[in-house]
C-alpha positions as CSV (number, residue, x, y, z in Angstrom):
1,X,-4.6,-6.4,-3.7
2,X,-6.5,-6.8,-0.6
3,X,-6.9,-3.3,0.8
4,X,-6.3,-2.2,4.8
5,X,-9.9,-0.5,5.4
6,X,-11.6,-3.8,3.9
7,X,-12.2,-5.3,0.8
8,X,-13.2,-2.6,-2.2
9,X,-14.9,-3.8,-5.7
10,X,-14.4,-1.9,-9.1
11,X,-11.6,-0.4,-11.3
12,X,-10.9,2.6,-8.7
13,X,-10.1,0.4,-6.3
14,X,-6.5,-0.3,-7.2
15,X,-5.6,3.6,-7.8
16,X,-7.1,4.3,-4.2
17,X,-4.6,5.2,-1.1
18,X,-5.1,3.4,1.7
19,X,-3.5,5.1,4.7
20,X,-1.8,3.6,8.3
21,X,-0.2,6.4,10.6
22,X,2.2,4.9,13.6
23,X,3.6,7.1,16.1
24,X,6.6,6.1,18.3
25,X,8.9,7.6,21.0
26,X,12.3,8.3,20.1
27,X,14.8,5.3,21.4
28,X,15.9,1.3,21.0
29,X,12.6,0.4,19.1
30,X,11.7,3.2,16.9
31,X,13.6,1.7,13.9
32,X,12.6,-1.8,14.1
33,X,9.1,-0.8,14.6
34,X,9.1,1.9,11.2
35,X,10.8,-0.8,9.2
36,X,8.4,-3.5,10.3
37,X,5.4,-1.4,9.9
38,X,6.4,-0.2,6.0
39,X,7.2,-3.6,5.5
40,X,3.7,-4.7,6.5
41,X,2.3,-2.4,4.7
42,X,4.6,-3.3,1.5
43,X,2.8,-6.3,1.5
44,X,-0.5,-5.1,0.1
45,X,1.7,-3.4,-2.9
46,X,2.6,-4.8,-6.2
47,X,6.5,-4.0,-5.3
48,X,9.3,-6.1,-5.7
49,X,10.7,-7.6,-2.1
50,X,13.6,-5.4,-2.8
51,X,11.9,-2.1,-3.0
52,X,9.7,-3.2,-0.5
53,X,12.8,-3.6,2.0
54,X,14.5,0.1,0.8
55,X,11.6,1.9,2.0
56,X,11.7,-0.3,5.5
57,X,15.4,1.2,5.0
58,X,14.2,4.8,4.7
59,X,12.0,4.7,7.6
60,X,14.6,2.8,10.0
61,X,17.2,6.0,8.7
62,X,14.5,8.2,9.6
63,X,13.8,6.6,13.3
64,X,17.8,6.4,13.6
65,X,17.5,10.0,13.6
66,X,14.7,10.5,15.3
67,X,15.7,12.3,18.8
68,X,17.7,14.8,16.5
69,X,14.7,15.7,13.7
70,X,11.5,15.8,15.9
71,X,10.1,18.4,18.3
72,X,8.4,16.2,20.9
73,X,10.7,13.2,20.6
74,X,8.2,11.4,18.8
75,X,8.4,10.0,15.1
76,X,5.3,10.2,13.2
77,X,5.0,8.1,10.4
78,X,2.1,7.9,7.9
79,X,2.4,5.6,5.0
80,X,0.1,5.7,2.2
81,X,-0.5,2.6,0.1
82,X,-1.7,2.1,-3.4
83,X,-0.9,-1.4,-6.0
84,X,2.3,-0.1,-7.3
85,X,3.5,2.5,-4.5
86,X,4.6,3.1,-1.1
87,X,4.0,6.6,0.1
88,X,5.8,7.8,3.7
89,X,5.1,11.0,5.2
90,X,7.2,12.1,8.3
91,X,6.6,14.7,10.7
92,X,6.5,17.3,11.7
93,X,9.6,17.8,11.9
94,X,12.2,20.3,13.1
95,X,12.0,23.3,10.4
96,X,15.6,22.3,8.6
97,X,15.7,19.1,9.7
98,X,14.1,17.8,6.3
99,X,16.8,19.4,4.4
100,X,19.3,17.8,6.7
101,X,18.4,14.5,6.8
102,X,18.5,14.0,2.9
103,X,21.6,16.2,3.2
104,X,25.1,14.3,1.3
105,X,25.8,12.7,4.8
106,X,22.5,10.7,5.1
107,X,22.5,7.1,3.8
108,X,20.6,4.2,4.3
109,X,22.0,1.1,6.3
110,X,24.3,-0.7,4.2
111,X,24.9,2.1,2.5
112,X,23.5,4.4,-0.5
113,X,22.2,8.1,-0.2
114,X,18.6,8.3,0.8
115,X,17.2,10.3,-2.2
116,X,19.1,7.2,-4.8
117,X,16.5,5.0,-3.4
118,X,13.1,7.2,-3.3
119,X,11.6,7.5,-6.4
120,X,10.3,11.1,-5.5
121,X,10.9,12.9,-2.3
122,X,9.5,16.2,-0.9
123,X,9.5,18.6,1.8
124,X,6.9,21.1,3.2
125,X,6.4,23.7,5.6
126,X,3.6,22.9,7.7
127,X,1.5,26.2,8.9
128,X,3.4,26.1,12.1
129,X,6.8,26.3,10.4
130,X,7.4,22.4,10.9
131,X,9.1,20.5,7.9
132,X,7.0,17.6,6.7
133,X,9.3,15.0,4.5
134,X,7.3,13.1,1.6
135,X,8.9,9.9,0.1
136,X,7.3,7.7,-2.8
137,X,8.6,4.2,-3.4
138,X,7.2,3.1,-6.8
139,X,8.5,0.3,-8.7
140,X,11.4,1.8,-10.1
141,X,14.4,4.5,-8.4
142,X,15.7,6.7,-10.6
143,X,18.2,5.3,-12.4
144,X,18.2,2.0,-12.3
């Protein structure tokens, strides 16, 4: 794996997270921009094409939603990368809008609920009372 901070030697190299944060305005090009940007990023993973493209999917449902989840009309999006995950962090966000957008209503494009897809997902309080949504993207979803 060739890593995004430069080139690393020794066995802790692969386990290591390597981290990329994009920040975008709400509006027409927030979703092509978070799926492009995790897809990037996906290649310098060991993951399937597939899984690759879901978590592109997660982020563009999460920019599709942006105006509605984010306090300053901004998505921030931090994805951590290690050989055999994807990690997203978004936020902050709105304090219930976490909670909301993995809610039953919220699916990916083309369909399925966001949480089938993630292999783990999360959500903090920040110390200002903002939500702060964690998804992992391994290898494997549960259940499949």
């Amino acid at each position: 794996m060739s890593t995004l901070g430069g080139a690393r030697d020794g066995p802790a190299a692969a386990d290591s997270l390597e981290r990329a944060r994009l920040t975008v305005r709400c509006g027409p090009l927030a979703r092509s921009l978070a799926s492009r940007f995790v897809a990037a990023l996906g290649a310098e993973t060991s993951l399937s094409v597939d899984r690759v493209d879901e978590a592109g999917m997660l982020a563009a449902a999460v920019a599709d939603r942006c105006v509605e989840l984010t306090p300053d009309g901004e998505l921030d999006l931090t994805v951590a990368v290690r050989e055999d995950l994807l990690e997203l962090r978004v936020g902050p966000l709105e304090p219930g809008s976490g909670a909301r957008l993995l809610g039953s209503d919220a699916t990916l494009p083309g369909g399925g609920p966001i949480r089938g897809f993630a292999t783990s997902v999360d959500i903090r309080r920040t110390r200002n009372g903002r939500d702060l949504l964690r998804v992992v993207v391994a290898a494997h979803p549960p259940g499949r």
